[in-house]
PDBQT receptor file of N, H, CA, C and O in Angstrom, charges set to zero:
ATOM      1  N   UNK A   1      24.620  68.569  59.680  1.00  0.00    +0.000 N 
ATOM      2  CA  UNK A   1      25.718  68.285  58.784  1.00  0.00    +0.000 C 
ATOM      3  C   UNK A   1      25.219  67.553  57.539  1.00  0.00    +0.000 C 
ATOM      4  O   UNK A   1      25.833  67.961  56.552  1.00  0.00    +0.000 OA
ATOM      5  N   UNK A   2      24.276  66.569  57.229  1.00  0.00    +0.000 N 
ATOM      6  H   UNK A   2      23.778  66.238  58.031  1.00  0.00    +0.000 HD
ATOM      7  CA  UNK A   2      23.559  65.685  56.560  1.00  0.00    +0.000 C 
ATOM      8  C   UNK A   2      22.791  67.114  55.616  1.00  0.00    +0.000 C 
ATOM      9  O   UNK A   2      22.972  67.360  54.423  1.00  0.00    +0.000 OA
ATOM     10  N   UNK A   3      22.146  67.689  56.346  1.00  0.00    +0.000 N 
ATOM     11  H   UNK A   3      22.000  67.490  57.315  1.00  0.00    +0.000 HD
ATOM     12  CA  UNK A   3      21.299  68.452  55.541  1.00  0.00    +0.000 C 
ATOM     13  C   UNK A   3      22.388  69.626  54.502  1.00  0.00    +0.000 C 
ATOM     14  O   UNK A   3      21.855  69.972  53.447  1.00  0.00    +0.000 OA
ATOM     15  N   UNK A   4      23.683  70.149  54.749  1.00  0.00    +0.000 N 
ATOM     16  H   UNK A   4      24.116  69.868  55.606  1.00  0.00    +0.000 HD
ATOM     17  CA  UNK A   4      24.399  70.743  54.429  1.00  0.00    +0.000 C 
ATOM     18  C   UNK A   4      24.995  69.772  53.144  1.00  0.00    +0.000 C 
ATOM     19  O   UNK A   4      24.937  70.188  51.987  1.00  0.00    +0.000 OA
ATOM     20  N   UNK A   5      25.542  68.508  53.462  1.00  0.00    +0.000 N 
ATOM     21  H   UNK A   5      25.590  68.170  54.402  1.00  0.00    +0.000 HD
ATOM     22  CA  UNK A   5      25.438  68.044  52.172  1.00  0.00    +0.000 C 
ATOM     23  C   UNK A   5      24.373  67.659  51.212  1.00  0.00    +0.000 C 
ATOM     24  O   UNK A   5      24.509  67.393  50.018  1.00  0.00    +0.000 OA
ATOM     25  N   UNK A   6      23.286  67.674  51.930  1.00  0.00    +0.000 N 
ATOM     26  H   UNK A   6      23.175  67.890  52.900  1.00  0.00    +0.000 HD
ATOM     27  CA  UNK A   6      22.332  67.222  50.617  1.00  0.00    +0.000 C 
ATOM     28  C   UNK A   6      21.880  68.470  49.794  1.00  0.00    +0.000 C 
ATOM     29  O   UNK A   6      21.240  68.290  48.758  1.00  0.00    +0.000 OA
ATOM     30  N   UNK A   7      22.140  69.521  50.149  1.00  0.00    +0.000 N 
ATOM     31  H   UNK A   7      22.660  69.667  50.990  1.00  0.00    +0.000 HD
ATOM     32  CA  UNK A   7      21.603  70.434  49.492  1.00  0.00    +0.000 C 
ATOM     33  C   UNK A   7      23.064  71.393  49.382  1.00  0.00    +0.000 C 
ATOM     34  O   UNK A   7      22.928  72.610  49.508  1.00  0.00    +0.000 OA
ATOM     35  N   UNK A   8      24.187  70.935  49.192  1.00  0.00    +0.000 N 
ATOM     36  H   UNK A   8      24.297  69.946  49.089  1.00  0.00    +0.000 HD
ATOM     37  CA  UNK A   8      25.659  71.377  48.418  1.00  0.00    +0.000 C 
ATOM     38  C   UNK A   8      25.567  71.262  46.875  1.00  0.00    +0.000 C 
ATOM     39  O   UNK A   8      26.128  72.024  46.088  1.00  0.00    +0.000 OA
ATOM     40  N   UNK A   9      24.838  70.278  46.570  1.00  0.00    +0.000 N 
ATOM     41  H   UNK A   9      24.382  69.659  47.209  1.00  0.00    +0.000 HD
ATOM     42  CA  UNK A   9      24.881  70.139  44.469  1.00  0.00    +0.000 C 
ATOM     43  C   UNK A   9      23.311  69.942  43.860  1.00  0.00    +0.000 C 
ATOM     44  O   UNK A   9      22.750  69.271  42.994  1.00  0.00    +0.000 OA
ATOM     45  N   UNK A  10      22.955  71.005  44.915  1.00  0.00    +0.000 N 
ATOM     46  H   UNK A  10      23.411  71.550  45.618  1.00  0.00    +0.000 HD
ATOM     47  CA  UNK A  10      21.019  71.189  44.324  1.00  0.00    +0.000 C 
ATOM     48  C   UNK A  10      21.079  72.292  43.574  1.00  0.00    +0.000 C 
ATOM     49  O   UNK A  10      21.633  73.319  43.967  1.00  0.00    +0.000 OA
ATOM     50  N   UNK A  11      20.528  72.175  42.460  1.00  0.00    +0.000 N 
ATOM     51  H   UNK A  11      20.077  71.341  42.141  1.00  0.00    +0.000 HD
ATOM     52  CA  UNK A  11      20.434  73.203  41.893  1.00  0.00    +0.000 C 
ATOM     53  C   UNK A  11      18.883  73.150  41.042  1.00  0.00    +0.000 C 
ATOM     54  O   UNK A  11      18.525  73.155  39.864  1.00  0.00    +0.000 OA
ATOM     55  N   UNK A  12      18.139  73.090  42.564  1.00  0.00    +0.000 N 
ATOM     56  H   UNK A  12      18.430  73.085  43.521  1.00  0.00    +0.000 HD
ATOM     57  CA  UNK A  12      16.485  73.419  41.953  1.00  0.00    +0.000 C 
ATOM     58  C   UNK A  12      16.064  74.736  42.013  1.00  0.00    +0.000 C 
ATOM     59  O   UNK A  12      14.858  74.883  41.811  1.00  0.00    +0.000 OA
ATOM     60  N   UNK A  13      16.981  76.159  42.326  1.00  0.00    +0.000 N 
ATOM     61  H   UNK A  13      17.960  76.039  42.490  1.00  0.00    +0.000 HD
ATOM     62  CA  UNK A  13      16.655  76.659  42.466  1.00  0.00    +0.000 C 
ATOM     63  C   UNK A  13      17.360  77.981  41.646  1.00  0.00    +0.000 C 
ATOM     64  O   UNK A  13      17.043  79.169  41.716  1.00  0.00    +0.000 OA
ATOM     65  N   UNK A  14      18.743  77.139  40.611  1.00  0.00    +0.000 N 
ATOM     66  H   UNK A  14      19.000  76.175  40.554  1.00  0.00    +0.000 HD
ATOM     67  CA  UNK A  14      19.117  77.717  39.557  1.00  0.00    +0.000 C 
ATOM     68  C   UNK A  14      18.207  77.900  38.043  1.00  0.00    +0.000 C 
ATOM     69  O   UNK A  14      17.667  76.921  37.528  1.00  0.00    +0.000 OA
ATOM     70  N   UNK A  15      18.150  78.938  37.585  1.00  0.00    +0.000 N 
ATOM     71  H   UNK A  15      18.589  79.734  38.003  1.00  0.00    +0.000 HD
ATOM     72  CA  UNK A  15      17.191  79.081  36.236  1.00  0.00    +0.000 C 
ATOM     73  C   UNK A  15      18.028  78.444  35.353  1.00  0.00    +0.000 C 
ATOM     74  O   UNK A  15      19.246  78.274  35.321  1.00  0.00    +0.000 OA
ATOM     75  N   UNK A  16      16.919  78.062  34.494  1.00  0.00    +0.000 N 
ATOM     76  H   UNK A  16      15.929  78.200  34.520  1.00  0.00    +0.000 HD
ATOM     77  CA  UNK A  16      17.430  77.243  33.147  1.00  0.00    +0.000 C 
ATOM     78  C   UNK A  16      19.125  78.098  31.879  1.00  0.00    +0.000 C 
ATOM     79  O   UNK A  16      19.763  79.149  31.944  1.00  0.00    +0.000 OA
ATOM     80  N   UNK A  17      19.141  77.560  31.461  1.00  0.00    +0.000 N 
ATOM     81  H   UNK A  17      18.623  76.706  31.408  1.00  0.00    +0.000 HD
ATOM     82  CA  UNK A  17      20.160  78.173  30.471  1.00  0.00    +0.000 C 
ATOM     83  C   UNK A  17      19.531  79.490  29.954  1.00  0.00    +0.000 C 
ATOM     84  O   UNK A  17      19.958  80.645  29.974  1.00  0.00    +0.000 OA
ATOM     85  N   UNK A  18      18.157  78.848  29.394  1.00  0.00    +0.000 N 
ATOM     86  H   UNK A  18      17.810  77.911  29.378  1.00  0.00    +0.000 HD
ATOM     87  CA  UNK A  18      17.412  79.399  27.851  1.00  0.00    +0.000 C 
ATOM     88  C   UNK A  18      16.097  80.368  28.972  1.00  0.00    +0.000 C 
ATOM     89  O   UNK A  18      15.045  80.768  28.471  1.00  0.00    +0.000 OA
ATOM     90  N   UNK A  19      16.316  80.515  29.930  1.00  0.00    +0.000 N 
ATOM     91  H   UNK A  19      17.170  80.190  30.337  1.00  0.00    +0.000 HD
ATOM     92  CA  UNK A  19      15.303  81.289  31.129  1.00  0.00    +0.000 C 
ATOM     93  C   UNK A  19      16.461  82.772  31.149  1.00  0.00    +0.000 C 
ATOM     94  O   UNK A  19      15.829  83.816  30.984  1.00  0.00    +0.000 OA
ATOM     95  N   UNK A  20      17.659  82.934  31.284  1.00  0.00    +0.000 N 
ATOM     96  H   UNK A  20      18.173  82.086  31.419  1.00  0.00    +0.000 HD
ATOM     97  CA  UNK A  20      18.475  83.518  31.868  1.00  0.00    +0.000 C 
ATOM     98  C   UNK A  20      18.686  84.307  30.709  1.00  0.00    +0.000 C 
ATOM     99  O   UNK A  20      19.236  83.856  29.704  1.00  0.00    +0.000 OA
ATOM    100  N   UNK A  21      18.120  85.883  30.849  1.00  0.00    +0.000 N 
ATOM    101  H   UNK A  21      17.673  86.250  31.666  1.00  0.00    +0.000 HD
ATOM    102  CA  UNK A  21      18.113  87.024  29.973  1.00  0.00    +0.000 C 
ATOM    103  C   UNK A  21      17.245  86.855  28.495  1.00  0.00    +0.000 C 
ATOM    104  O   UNK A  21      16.329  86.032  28.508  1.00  0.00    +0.000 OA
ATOM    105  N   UNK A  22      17.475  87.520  27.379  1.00  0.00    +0.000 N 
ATOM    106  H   UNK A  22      18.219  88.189  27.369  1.00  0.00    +0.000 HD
ATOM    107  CA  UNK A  22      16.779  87.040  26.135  1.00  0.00    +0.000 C 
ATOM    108  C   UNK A  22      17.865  86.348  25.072  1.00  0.00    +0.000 C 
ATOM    109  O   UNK A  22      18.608  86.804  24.203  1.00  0.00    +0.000 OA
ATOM    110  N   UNK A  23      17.604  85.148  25.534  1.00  0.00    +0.000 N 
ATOM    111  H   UNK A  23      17.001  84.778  26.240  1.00  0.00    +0.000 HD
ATOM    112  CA  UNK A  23      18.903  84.105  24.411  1.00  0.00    +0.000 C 
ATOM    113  C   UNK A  23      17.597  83.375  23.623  1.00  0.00    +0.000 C 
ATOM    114  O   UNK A  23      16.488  82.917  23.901  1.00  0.00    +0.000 OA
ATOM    115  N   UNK A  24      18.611  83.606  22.271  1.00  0.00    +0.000 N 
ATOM    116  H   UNK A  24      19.511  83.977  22.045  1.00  0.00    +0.000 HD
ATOM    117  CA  UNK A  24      17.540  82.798  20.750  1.00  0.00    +0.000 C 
ATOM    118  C   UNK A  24      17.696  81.657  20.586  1.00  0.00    +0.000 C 
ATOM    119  O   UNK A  24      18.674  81.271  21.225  1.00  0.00    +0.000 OA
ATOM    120  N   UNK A  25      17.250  80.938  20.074  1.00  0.00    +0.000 N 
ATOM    121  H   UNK A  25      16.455  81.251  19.555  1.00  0.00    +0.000 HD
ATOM    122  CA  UNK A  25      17.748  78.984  19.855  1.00  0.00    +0.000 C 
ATOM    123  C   UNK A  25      19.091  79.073  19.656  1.00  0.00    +0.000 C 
ATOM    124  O   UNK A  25      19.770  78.238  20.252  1.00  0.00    +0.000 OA
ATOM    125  N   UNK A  26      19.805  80.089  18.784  1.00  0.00    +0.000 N 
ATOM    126  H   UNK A  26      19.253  80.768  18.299  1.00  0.00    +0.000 HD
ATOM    127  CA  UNK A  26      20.442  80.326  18.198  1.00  0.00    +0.000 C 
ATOM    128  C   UNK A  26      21.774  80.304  19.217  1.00  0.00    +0.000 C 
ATOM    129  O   UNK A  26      22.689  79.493  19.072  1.00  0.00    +0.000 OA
ATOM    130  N   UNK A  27      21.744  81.154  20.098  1.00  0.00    +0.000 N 
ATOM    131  H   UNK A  27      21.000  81.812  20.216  1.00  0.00    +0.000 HD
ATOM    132  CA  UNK A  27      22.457  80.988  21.004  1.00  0.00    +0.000 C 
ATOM    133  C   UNK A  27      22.612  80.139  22.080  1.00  0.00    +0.000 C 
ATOM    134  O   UNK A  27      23.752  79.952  22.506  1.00  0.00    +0.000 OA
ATOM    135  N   UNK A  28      21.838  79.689  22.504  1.00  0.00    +0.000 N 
ATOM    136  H   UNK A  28      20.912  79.841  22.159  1.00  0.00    +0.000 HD
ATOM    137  CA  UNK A  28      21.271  78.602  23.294  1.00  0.00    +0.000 C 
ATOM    138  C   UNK A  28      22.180  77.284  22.398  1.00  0.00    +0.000 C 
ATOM    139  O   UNK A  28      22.797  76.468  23.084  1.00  0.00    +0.000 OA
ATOM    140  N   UNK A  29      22.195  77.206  21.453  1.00  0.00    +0.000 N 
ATOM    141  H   UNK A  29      21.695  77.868  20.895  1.00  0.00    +0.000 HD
ATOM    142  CA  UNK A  29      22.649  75.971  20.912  1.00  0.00    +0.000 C 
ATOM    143  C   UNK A  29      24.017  76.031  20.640  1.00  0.00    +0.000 C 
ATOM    144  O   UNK A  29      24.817  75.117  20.839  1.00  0.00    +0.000 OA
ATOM    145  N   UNK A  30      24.316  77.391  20.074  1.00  0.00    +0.000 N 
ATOM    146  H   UNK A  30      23.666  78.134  19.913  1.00  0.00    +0.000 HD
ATOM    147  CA  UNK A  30      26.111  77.661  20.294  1.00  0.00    +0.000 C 
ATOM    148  C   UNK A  30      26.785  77.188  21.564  1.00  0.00    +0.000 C 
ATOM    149  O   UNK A  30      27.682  76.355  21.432  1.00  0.00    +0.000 OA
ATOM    150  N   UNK A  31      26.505  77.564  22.643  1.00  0.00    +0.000 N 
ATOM    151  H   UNK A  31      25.777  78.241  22.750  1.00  0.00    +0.000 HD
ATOM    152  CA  UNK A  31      26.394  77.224  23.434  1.00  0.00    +0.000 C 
ATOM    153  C   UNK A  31      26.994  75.825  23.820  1.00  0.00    +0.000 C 
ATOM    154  O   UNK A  31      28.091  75.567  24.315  1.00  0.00    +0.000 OA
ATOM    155  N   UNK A  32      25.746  74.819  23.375  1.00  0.00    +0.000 N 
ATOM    156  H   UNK A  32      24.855  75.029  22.973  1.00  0.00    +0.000 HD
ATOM    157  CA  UNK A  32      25.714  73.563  23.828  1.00  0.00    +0.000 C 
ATOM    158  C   UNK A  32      27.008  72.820  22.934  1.00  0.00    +0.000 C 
ATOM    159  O   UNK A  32      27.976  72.190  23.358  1.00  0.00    +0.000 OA
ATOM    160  N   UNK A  33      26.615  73.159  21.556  1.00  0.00    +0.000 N 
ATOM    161  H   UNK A  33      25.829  73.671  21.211  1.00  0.00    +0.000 HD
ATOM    162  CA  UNK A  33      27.781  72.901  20.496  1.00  0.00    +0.000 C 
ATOM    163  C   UNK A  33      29.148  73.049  20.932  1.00  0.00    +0.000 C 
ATOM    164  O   UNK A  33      30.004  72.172  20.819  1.00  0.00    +0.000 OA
ATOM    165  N   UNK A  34      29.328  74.245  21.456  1.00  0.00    +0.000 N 
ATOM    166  H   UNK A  34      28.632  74.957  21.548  1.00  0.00    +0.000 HD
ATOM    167  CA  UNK A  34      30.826  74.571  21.835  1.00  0.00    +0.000 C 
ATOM    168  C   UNK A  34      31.306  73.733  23.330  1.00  0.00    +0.000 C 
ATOM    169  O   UNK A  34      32.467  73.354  23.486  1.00  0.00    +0.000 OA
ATOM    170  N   UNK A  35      30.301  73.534  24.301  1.00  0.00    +0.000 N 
ATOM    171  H   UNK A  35      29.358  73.841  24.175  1.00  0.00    +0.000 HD
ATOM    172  CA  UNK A  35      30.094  72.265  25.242  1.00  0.00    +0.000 C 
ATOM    173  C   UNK A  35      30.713  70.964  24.660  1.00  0.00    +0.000 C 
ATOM    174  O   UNK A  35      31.903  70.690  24.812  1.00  0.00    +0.000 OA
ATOM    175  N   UNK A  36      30.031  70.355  24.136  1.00  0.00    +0.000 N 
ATOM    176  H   UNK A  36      29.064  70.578  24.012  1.00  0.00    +0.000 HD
ATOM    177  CA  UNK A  36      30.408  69.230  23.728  1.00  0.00    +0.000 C 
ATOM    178  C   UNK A  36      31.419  68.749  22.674  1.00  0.00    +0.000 C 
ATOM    179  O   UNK A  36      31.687  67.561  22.498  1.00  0.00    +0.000 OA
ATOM    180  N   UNK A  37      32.145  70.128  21.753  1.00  0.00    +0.000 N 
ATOM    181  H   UNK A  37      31.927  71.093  21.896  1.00  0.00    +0.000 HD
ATOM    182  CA  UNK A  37      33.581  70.109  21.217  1.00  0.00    +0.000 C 
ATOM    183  C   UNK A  37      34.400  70.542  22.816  1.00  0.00    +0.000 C 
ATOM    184  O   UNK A  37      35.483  69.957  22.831  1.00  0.00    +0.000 OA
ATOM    185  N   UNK A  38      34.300  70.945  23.450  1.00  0.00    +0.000 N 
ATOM    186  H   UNK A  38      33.420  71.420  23.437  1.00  0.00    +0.000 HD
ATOM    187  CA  UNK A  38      35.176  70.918  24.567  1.00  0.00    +0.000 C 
ATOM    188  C   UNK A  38      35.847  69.343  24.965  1.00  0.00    +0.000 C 
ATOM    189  O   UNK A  38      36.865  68.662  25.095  1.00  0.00    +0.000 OA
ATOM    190  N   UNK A  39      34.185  69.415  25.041  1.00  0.00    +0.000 N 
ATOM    191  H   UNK A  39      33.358  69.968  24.935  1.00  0.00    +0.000 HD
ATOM    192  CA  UNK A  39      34.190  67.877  25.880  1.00  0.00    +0.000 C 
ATOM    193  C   UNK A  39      34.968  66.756  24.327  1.00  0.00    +0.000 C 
ATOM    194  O   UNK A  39      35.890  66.304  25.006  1.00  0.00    +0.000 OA
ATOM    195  N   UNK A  40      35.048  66.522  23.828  1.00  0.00    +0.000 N 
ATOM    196  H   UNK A  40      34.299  66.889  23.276  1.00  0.00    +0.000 HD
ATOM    197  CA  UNK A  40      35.532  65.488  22.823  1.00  0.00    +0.000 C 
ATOM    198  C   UNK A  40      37.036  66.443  22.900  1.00  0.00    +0.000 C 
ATOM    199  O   UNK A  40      37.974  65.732  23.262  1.00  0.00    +0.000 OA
ATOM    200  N   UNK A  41      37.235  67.173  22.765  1.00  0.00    +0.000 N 
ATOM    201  H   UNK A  41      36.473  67.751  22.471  1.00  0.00    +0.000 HD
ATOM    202  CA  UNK A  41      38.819  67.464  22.827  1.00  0.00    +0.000 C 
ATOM    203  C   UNK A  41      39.555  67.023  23.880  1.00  0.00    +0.000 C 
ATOM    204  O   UNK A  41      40.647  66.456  23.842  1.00  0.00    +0.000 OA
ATOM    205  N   UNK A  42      38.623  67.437  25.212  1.00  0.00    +0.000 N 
ATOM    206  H   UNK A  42      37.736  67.898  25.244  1.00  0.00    +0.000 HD
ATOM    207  CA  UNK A  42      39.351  66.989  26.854  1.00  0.00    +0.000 C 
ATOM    208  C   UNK A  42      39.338  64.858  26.361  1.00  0.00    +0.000 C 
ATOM    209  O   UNK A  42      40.387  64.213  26.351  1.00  0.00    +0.000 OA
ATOM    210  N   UNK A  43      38.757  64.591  26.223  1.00  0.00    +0.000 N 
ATOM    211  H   UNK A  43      37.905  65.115  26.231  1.00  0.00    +0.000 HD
ATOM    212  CA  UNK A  43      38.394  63.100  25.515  1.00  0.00    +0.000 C 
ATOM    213  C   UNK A  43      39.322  62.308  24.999  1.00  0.00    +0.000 C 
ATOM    214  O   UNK A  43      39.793  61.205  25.276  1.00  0.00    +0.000 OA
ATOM    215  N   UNK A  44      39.557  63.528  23.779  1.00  0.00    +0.000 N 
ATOM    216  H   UNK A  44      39.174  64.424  23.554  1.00  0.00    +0.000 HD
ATOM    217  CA  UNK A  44      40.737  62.636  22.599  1.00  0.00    +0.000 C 
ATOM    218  C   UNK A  44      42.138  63.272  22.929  1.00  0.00    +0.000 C 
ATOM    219  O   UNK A  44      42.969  62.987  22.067  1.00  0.00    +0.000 OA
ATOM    220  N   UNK A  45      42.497  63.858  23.688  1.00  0.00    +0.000 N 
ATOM    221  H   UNK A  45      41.823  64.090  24.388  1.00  0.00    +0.000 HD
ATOM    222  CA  UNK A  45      43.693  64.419  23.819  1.00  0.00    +0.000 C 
ATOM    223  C   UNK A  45      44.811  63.445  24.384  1.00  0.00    +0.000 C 
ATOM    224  O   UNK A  45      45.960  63.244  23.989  1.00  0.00    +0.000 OA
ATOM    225  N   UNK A  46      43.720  62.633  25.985  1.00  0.00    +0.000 N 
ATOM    226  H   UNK A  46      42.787  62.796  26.306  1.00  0.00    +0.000 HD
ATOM    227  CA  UNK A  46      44.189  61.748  26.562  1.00  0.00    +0.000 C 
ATOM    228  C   UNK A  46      44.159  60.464  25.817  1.00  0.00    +0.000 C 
ATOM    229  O   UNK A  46      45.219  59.903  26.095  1.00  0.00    +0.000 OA
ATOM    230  N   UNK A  47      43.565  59.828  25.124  1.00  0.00    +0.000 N 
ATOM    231  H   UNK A  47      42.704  60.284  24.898  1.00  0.00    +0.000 HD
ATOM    232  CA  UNK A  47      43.023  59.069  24.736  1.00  0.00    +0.000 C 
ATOM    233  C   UNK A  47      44.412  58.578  22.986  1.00  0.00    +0.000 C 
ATOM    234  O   UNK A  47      44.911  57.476  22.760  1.00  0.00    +0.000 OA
ATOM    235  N   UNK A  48      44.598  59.906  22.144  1.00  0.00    +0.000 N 
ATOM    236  H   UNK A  48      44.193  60.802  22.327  1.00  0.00    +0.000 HD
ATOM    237  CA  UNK A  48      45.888  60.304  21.337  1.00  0.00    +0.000 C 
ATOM    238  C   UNK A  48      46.839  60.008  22.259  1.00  0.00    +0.000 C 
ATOM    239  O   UNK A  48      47.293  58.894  21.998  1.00  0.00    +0.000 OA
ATOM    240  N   UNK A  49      47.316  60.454  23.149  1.00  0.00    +0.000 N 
ATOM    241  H   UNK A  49      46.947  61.359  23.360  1.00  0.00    +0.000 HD
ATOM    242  CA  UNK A  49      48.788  60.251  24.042  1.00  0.00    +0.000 C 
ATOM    243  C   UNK A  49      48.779  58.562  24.251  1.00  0.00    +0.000 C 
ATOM    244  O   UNK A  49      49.698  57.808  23.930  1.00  0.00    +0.000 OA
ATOM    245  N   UNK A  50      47.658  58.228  24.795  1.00  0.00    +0.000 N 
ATOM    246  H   UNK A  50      46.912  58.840  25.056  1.00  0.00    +0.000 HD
ATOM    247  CA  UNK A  50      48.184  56.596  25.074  1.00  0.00    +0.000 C 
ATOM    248  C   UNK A  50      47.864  56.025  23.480  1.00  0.00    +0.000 C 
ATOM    249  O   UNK A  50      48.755  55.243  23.151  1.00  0.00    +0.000 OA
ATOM    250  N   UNK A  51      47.092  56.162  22.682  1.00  0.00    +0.000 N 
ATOM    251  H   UNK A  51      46.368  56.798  22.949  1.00  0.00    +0.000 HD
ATOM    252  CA  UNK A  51      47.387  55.796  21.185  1.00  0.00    +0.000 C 
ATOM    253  C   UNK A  51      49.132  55.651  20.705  1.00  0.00    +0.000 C 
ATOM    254  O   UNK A  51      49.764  54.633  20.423  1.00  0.00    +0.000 OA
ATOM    255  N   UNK A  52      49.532  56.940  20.743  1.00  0.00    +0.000 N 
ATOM    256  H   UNK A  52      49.019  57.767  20.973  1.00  0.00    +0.000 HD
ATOM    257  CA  UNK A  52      51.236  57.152  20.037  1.00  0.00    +0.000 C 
ATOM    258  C   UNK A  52      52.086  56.255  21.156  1.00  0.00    +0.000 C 
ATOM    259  O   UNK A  52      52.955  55.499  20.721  1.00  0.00    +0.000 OA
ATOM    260  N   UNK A  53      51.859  56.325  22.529  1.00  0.00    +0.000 N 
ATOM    261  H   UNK A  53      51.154  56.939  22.883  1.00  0.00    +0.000 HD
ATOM    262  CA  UNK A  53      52.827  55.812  23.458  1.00  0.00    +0.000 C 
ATOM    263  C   UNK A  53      52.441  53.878  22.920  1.00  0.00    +0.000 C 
ATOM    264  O   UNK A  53      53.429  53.274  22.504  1.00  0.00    +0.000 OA
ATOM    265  N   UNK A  54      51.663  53.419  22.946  1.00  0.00    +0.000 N 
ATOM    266  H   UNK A  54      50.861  53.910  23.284  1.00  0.00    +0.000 HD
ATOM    267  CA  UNK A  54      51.698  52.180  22.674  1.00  0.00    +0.000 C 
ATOM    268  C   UNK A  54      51.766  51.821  21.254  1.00  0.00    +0.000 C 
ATOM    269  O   UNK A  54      51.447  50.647  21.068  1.00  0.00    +0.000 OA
ATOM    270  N   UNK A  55      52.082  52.464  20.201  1.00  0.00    +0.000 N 
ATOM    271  H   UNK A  55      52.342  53.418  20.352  1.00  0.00    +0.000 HD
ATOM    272  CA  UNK A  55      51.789  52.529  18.814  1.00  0.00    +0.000 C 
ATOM    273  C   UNK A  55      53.858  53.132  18.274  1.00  0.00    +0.000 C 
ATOM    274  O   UNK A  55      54.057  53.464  17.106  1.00  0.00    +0.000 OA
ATOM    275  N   UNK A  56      54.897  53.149  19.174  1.00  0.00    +0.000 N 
ATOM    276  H   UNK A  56      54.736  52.879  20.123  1.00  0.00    +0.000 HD
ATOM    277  CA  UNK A  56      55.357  53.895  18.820  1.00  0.00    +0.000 C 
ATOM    278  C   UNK A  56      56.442  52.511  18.345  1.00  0.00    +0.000 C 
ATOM    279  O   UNK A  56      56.484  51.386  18.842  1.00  0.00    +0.000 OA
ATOM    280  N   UNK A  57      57.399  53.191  17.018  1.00  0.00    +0.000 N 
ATOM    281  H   UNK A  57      57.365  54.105  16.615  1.00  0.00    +0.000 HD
ATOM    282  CA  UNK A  57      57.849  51.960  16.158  1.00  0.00    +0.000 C 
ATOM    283  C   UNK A  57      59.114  52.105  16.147  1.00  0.00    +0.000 C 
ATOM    284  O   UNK A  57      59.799  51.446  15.364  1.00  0.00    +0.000 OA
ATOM    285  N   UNK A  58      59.624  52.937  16.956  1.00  0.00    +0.000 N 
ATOM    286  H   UNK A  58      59.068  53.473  17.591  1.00  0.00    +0.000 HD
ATOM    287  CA  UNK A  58      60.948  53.000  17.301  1.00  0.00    +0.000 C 
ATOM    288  C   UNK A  58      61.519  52.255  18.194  1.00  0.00    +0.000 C 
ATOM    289  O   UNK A  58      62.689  52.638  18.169  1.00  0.00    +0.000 OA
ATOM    290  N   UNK A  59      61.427  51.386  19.011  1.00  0.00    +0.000 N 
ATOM    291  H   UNK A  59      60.476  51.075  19.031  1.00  0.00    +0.000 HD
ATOM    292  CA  UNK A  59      61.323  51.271  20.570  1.00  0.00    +0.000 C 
ATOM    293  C   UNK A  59      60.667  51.216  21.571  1.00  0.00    +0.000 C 
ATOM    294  O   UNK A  59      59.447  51.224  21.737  1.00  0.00    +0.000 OA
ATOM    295  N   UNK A  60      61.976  51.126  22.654  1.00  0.00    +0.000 N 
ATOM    296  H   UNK A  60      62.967  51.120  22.519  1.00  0.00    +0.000 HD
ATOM    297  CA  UNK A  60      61.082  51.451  23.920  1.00  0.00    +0.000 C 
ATOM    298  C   UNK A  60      61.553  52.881  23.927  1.00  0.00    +0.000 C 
ATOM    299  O   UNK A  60      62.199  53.443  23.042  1.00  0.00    +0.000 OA
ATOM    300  N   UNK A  61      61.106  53.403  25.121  1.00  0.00    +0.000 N 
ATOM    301  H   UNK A  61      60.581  52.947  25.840  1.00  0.00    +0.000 HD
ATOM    302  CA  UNK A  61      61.573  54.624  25.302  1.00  0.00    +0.000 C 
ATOM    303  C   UNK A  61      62.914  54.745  26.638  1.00  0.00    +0.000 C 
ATOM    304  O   UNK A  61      63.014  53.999  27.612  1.00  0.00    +0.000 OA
ATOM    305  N   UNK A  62      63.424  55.405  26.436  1.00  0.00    +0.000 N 
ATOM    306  H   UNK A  62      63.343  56.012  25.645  1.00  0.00    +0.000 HD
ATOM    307  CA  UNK A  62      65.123  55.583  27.178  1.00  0.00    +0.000 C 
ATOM    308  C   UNK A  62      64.509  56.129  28.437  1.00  0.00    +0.000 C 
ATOM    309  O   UNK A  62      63.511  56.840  28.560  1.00  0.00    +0.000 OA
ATOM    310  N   UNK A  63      65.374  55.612  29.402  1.00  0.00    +0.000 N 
ATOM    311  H   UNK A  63      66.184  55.034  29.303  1.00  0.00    +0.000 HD
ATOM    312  CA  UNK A  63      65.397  56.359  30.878  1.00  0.00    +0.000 C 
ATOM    313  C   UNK A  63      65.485  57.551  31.129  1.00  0.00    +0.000 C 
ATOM    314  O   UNK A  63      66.404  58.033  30.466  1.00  0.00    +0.000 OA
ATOM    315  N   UNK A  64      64.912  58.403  31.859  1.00  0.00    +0.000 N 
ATOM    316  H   UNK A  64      64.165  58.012  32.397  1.00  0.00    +0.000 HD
ATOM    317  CA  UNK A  64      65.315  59.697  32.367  1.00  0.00    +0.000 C 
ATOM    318  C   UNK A  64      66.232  59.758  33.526  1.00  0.00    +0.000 C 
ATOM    319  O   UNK A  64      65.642  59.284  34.496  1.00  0.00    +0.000 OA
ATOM    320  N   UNK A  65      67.263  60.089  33.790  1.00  0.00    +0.000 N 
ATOM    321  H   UNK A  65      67.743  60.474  33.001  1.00  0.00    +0.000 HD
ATOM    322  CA  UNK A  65      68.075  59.722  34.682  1.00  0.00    +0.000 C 
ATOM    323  C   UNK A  65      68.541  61.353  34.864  1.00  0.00    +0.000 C 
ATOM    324  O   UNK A  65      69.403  61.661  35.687  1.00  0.00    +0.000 OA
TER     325      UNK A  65
């Protein structure tokens, strides 16, 4: 059971990004670029919502009933 988890999130035996078919820097870096605008959107999305909710100049906000 021990050995089944230790080797569940190994990945020594997955090929590299830039190994896998014929990819140019070029693509290889699109790639990473479009990675890490993902990642800053998933980021600031949550991050905007509690900004406006504690920032808001109307009030509080009304019950849902």
């Amino acid at each position: 059971m021990l050995a089944f988890f230790s080797t569940l999130f190994d990945t020594a035996d997955f090929p590299e990004r830039w190994r896998c078919g014929t990819w140019s820097d070029f693509h290889g870096y699109v790639h990473i670029v479009s990675d890490v605008a993902i990642f800053g959107a998933y980021t600031a999305i949550p991050l905007l919502l509690i900004y406006f909710t504690f920032h808001k100049k109307t009030g509080a906000f009304r019950l849902i009933r």
